[in-house]
N, C-alpha and C positions, 0 to 999 in steps of 0.2 A: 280127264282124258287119259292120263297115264296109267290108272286103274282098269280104263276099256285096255288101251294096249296088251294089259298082262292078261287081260280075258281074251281075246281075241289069240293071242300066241297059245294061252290054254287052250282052248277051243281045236286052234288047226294041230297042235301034240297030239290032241287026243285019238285025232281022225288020219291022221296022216303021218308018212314017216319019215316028214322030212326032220335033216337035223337044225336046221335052222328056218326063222320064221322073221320076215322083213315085212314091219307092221307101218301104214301110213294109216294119220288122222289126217283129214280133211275137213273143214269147213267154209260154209263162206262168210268171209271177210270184205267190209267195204273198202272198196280201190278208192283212195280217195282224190284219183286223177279222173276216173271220170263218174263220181256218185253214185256206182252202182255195185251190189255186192257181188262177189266173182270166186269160186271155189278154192281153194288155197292150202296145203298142206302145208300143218299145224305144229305136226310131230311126225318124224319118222326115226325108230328103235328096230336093229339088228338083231334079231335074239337069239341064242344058240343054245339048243337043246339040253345039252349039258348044265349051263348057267342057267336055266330056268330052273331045270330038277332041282339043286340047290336051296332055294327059296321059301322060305316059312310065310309064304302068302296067308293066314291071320296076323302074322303082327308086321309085314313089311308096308314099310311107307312108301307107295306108289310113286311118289315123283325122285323121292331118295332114291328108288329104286333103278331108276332110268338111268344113276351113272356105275350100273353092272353091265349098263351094254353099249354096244358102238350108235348114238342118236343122235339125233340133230332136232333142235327144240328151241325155242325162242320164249321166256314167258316169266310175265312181271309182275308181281304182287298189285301193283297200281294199276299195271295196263292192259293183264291177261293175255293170252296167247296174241303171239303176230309172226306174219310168215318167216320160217327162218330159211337159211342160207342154204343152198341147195349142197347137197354131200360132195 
């Protein structure tokens, strides 16, 4: 997921000028109040144009990478992603 994020923020650099790029992952996750799965952001990273340019994207470690920027992420080795806390 956090490897899409740095694509995705590449992606709108390229095309766009903005300086900054406020990226959500979304999936859906089971509520498990009433058994059904229900859309849910996953990850959301602040990124700022500057702090990207910086980046040796071949050897950066995508989830290391997530604390260069302002995010909000929830995610556990045993349990994998779960909604996190709204900003």
């Amino acid at each position: 997921m956090c490897s899409c994020v740095l694509r995705a923020a590449s992606e709108l650099f390229a095309v766009l000028p903005f300086q900054m790029a406020f990226v959500h992952g979304i999936t859906e996750l089971l509520n498990s109040q009433t058994g059904n799965k229900e859309p849910r952001v996953i990850i959301s990273v602040l990124i700022p144009r500057s702090t990207y340019a910086t980046l040796n994207l071949d050897t950066v470690d995508p989830v290391d990478c997530m604390r260069n920027f302002a995010h909000h992420m929830a995610f556990a080795k045993w349990k994998g992603f779960s909604p996190g806390t709204a900003p």
